[in-house]
C-alpha positions as CSV (number, residue, x, y, z in Angstrom):
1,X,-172.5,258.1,-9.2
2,X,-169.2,256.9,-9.4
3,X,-168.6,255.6,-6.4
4,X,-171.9,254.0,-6.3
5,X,-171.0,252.3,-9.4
6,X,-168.0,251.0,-8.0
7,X,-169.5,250.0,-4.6
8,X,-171.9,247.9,-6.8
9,X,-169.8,246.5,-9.0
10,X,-167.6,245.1,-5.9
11,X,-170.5,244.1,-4.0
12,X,-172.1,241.7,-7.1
13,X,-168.7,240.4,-8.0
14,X,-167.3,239.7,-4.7
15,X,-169.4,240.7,-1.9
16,X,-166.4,244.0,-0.9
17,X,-168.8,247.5,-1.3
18,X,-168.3,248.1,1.7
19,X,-164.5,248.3,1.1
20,X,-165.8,251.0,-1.0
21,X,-168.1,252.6,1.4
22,X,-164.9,252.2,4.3
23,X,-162.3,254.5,2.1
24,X,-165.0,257.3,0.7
25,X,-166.0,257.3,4.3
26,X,-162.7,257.9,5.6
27,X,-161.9,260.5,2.8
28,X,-165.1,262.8,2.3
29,X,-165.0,265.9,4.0
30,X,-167.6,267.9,5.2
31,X,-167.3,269.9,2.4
32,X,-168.1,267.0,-0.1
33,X,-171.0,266.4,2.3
34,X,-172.6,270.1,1.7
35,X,-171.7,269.4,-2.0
36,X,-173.7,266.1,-2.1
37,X,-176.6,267.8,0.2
38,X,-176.7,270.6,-2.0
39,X,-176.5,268.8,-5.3
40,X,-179.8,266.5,-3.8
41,X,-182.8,268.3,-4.5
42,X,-181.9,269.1,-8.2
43,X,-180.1,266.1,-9.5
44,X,-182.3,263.6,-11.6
45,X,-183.2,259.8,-11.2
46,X,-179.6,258.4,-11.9
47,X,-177.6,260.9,-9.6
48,X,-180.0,261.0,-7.2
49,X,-179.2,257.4,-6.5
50,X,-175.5,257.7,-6.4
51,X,-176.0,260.9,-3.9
52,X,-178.0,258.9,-1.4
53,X,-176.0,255.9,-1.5
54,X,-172.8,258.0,-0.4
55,X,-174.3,260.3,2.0
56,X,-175.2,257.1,3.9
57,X,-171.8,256.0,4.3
58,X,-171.2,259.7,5.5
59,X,-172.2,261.5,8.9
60,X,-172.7,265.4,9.2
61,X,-175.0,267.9,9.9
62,X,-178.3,267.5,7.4
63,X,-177.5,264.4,6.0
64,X,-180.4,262.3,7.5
65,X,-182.8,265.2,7.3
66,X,-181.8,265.0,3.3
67,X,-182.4,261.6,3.3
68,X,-185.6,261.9,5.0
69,X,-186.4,264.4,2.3
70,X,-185.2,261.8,-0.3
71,X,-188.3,259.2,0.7
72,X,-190.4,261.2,-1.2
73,X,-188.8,260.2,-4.5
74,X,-190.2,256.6,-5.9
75,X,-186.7,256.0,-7.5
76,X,-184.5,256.2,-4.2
77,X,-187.5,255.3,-1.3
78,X,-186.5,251.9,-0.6
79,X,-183.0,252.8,-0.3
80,X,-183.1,256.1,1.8
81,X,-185.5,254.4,4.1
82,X,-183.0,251.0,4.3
83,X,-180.0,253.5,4.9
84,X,-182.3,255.8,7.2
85,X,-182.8,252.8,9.3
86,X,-179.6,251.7,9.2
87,X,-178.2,255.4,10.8
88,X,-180.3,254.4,13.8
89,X,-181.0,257.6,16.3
90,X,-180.1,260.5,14.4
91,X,-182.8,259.4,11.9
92,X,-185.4,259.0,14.3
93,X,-186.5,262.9,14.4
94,X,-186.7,263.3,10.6
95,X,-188.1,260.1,9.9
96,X,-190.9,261.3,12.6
97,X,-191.4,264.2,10.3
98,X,-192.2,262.2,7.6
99,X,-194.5,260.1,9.1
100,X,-196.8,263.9,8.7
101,X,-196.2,263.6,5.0
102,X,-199.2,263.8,2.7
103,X,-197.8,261.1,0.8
104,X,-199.3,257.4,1.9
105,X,-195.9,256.0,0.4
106,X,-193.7,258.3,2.3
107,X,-195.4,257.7,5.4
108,X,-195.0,254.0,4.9
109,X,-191.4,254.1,4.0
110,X,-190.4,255.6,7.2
111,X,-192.6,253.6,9.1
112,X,-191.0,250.8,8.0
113,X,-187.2,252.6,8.9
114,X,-188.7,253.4,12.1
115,X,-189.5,250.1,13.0
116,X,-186.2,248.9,11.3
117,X,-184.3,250.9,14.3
118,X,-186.6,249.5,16.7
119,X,-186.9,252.9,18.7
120,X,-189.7,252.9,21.3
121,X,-189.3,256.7,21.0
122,X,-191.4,256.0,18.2
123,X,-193.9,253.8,19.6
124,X,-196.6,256.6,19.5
125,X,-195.6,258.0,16.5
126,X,-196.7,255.1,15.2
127,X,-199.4,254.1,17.3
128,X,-201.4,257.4,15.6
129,X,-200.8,255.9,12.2
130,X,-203.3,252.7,12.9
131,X,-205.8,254.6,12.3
132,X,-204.6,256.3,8.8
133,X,-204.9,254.8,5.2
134,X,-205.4,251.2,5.7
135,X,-202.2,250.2,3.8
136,X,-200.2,252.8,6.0
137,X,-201.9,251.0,9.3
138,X,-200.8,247.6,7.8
139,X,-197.0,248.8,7.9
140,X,-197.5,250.4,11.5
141,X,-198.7,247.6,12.6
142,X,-195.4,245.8,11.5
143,X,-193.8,248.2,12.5
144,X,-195.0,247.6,15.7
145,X,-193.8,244.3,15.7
146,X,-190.0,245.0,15.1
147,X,-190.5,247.2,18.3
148,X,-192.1,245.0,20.6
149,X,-193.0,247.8,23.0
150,X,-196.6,246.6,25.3
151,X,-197.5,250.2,24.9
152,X,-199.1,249.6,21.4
153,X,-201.3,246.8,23.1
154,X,-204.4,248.8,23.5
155,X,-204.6,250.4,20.4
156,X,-203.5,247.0,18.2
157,X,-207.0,245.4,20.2
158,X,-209.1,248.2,18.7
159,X,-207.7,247.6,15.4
160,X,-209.4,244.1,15.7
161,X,-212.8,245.5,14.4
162,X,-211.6,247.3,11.9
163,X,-213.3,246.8,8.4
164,X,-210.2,246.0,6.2
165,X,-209.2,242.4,6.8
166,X,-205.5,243.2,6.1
167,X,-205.4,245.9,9.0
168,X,-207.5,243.5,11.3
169,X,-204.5,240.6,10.4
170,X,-201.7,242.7,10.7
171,X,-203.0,243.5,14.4
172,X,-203.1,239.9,15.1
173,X,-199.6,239.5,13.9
174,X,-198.6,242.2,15.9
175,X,-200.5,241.0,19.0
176,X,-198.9,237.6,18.6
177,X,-195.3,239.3,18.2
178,X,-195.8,241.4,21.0
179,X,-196.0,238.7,23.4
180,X,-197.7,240.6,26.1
181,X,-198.6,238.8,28.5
């Protein structure tokens, strides 16, 4: 919490957290990794942030399966998924996983990381979820976008008829982004 205290502090006041992210990086040892893994699924609303925020600047074993894990808490979703899809490949296996959550918010949180890496490893991963909860088909969709992969083209054309405006609109944003020819 500390450390994500300080990394904010430095960020707002002079645009340097990552000066702060650069020297925990350098110094955390696996062993403060397990401790921060470990510590996860029981700390509350306020340590939970400062634990995500430092196992992002970290890499080991877990640690993006743990952040994965971390999208289904309100308090820390936008920033596990922003960190999630910052990690790039490693992330793209759990973030999968959670797109089989129960949870319409999870799913959309890593659909959104997913198309943040802009995988198309995840292209039909994503695909499946145009035809799920209309809001979780609106992220897809953008999703989608950020990939640019023709392979969604077919199933973005069905979406076309679907009966929720939004869903139809996000597959003519998509379409357009695409640029298939």
């Amino acid at each position: 919490g500390a450390l994500a205290s300080l990394h904010d502090r430095l960020e707002e006041q002079h645009g340097e957290g990552v000066l702060v992210a650069n020297l925990a990086s350098a110094v955390l040892t696996a062993d403060a990794a397990r401790n921060l893994l470990a510590a996860l699924p029981r700390a509350g609303e306020r340590e939970r942030r400062g634990i995500v925020i430092v196992l992002g600047w970290v890499r080991g074993e877990g640690i993006e399966e743990a952040l994965a894990g971390a999208l289904a808490h309100l308090d820390v979703r936008r920033l596990a998924a922003d960190i999630l899809a910052r990690r790039g490949a490693p992330a793209i296996p759990p973030l999968l996983g959670a797109l089989q959550s129960e949870d319409v918010e999870v799913r959309k949180a890593a659909a959104t990381a997913l198309g943040g890496i802009g995988e198309p490893r995840a292209v039909p991963a994503l695909i499946e979820l145009l035809v799920d909860h209309p809001e979780v088909a609106v992220v897809a969709a953008g999703a989608l976008a950020r990939i640019g992969d023709p392979d969604a083209l077919e199933p973005l054309l069905a979406q076309l008829d679907h009966p929720q405006a939004a869903v139809r609109q996000a597959g003519v944003g998509t379409l357009n982004l695409i640029g298939h020819p």
